[in-house]
N, C-alpha and C positions, 0 to 999 in steps of 0.2 A: 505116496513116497514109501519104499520099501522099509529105507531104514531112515528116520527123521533124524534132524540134528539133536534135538534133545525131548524127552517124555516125561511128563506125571505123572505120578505115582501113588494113588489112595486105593489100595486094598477094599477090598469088598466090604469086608469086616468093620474096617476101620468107617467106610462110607456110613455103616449104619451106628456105629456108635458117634457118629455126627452127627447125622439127622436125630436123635434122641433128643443131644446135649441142646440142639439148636430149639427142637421145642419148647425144653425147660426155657430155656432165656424167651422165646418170644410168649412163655407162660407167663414169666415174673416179672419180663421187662428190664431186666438189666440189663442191657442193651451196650454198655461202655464202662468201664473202669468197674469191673464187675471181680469175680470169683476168678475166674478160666484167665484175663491178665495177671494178675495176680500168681495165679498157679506158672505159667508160664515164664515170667520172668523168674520165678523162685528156682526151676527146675534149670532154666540157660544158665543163669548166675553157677548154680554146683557146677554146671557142665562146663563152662569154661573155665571156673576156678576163681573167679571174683564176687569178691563184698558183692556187690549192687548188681541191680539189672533192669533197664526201663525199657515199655515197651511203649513204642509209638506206631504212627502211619505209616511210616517210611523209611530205607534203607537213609535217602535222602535227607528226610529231617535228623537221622539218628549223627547224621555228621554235623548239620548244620548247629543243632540245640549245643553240644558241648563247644563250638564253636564260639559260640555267645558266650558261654558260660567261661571260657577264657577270655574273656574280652580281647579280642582279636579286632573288632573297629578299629581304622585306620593305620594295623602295624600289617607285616608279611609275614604271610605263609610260604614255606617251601615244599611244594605241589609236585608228584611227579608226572612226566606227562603224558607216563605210559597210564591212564585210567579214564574210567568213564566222566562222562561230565557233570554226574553227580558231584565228583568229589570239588573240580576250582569251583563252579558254580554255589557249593555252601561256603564257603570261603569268603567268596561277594556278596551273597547273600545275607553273610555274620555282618558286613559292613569291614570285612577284610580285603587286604592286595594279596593279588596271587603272583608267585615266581615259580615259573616250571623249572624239573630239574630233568637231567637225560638219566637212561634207565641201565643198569645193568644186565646184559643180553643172555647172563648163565640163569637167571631166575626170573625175568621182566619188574622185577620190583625197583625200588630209587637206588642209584649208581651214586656211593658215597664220597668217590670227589667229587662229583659234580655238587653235589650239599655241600662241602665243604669249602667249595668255590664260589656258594651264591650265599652265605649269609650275607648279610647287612647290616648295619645300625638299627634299621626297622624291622628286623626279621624278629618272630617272637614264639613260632613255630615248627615243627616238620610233621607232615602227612607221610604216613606208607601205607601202603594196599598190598595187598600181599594176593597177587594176580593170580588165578585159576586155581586159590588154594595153596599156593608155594610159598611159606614163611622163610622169606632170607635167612642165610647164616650169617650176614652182616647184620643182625639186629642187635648182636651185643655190641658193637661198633655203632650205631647208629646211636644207642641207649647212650654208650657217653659221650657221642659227640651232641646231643644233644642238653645232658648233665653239665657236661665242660660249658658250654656256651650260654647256657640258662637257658633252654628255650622246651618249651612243654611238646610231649612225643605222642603223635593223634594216628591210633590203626583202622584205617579203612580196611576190615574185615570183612565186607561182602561177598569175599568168595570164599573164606575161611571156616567156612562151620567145622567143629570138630578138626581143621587143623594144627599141628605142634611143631615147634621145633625143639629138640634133644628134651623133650618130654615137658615142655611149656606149653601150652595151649594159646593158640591166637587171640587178640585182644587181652592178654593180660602184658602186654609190656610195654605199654605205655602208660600216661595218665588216666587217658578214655578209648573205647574204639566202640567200633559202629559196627554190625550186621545188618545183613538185608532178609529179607522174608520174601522178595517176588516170587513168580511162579518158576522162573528157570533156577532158583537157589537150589544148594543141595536139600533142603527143606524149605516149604512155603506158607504163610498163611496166605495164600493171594494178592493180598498188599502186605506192607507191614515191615519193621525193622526193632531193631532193640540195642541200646548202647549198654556197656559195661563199663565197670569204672571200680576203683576200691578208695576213692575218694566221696568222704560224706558230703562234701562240700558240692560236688560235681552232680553227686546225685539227688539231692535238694532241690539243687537250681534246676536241672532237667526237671524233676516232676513238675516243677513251676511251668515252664516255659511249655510244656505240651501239652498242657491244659489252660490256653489264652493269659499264660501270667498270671495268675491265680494263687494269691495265696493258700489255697484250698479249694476241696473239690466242693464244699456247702456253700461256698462264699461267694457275692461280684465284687472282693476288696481286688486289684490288682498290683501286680509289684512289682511287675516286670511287662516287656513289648514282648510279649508271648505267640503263640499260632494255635489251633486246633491241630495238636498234631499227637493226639489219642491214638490206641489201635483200639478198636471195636470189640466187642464180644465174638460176633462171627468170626472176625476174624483169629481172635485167639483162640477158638476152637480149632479151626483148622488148624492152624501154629502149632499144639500140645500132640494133637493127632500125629502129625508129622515128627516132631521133635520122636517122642515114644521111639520110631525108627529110624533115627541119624545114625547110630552105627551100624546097622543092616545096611541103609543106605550105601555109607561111606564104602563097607565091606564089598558090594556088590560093586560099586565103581572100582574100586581098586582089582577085582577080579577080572574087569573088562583093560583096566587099564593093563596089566601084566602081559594079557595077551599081546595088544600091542606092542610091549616094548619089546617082546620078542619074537615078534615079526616084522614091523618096521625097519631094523637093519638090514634088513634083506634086499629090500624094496630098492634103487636105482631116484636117485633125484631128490631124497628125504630122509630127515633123521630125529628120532625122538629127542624132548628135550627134558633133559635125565632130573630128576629130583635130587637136588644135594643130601648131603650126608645128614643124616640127624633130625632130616626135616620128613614128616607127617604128612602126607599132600591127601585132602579130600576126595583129590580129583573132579572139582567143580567142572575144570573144563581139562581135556588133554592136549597139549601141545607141543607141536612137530612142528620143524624149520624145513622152506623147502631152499632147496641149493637156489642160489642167483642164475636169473635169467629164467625164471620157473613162470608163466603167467598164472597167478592165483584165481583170478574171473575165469579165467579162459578152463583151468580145473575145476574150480567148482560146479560151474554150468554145465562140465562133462559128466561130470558124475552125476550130477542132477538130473541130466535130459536122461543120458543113456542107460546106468545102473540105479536110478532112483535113491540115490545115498543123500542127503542130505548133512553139510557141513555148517555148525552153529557158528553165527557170530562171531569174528576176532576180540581178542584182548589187549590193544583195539587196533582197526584199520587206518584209523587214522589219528595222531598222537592230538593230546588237547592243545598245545601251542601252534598246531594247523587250523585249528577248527575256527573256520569265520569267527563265532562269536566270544574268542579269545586273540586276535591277533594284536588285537591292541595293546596284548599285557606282556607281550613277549615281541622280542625282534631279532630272530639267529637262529642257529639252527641248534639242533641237540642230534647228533650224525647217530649212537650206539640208538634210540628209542625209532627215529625215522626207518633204520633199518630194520630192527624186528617186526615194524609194526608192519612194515611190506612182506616180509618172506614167513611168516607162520600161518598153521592153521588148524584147526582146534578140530579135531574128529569124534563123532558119536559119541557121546558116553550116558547113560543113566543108568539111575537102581533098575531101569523093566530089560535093560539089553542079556541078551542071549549071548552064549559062546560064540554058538553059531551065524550071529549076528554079526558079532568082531571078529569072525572072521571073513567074512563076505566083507564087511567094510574094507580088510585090507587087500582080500585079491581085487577088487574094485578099482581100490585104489592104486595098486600095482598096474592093472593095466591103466585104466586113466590116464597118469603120467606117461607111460608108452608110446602112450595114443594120440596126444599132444604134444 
């Protein structure tokens, strides 16, 4: 592949002051809930702007544990259903019901009548994801329509690292929110997630609950229906490594993304999809709407076989109230999330792309669509 959909990123430098830090640990055996979590969560926390910072396995558990920790068992969430299936899957996994809600198509994020059409007497939350990095401008809309209504405000952060909106940083506007650490994040520790939160309450119960309910780490007293859902040493090595350059990161995607947005309108059949005002985009992923009637397989495979370009992953292809293993919980359509989730598509971006890189993706892509 000439130009892959997305790349990793550990400097050389950095490589070896990993292999150092990882000897120490396999010297003294600290092996989990060591020094290096510790240092990590302390350094995300400043960086986001919040009290607390726990670090666990997973982007996954990082939704699921505060989950719990509202006791969400048998009331609803309101889910949007433009996101991956991490986010209803922790939901039923709290021993919570999911209610999808349809998206608004200027940001991909939850479309706030439709929340304000699906509470319920059982509703007792809202979930928002703030999709490829874009922090809605309806979040202070969101904030009190979820104040007005009582119902606790949960940000699925996984593509937000280093995101803002009018100079708030992602995951601080709610009660809790979640980050991811996988390998495609704007930073990674290989596996691995961390929630925030400026509630002590919140952050108590999470240390509980991700270390098997545990009243402590010396103890087998339990206190809670807890998981192993630790992050490891290893992996908070990698995590701090990376963390070190989230704003280099973020700087160089944003370098590539510009290119793009000013040559995209050029191009016949596609049009960039503009970051609102005041909003901070990471640029986890870039994304561009193709006009209707565009076949999106039938593109990507062209640029794939013929110009080697490789296009990542949608946000997403298919909304969660399609997916086989949610149809049960939903029955209707949601029109504004059905349709983005068909005509966008997310082009190249990482911290290792070249100028010249972004620009070959878009004469590519310019013919491509010609081509087709």
């Amino acid at each position: 592949m000439k130009m892959p959909a997305a790349q990793i990123y550990f400097p050389d430098e950095d490589k070896r002051e990993i292999l150092c830090q990882l000897e120490e640990i396999l010297t003294t055996g600290q092996l989990t809930l060591g020094k290096y979590g510790k240092e990590l969560e302390e350094r995300f926390a400043k960086y986001v702007g919040s009290q607390y910072a726990i670090a666990v396995n997973s982007g996954t558990s990082a939704i699921e544990i505060p989950l719990r920790v509202f006791g969400v068992e048998g009331k609803e969430v309101l889910v949007p259903t433009n996101t991956f299936f991490a986010t209803p899957a922790a939901v039923l996994h709290a021993g919570g019901k999911v209610r999808f809600v349809d998206a608004d198509p200027e940001t991909f994020s939850v479309d706030v009548d439709s929340l304000r059409h699906s509470v319920t007497k059982d509703t007792v939350g809202v979930i928002v994801v703030h999709i490829a990095g874009i922090v809605t401008p309806d979040m202070p809309a969101i904030q009190a329509f979820c104040q007005e209504c009582g119902l606790f405000l949960f940000e699925d952060a996984a593509h937000a690292h280093g995101s803002s909106l009018n100079g708030q940083m992602a995951g601080t506007f709610g009660q809790a929110a979640s980050f991811s650490f996988y390998p495609t994040k704007v930073m990674t520790s290989g596996e691995g997630g961390m929630i925030c939160t400026n509630d002590p309450h919140v952050y108590e119960e999470s240390l509980i609950y991700r270390d098997q309910g545990k009243a402590g780490f010396l103890t087998n007293f339990h206190t809670r229906l807890g998981y192993n859902w630790r992050l490891s040493e290893l992996h908070a090595i990698l995590g701090l490594s990376q963390f070190k350059r989230i704003d280099e990161f973020i700087a160089a995607r944003s370098r590539i993304a510009k290119i793009y947005d000013q040559g995209l309108p050029d191009i016949p059949g596609i049009r960039p999809l503009p970051i609102p005002a005041g909003c901070r985009s990471n640029y986890y992923k870039y994304l561009a709407m193709l006009e209707p009637g565009i076949d999106r397989s039938r593109l990507k495979k062209h640029l794939r076989d013929k110009y080697r370009v490789g296009l990542s992953g949608e946000v997403y292809e298919v909304p969660c109230h399609q997916q086989p293993v949610f149809t049960s919980y939903f029955n209707g359509q949601l029109p504004k999330a059905e349709d983005l989730c068909k005509r966008h598509i997310c082009l190249p971006i990482s911290a290792k792309m070249t100028d010249e890189q972004a620009y070959y993706v878009l004469d590519s892509l310019e013919r491509a669509l010609s081509e087709i």
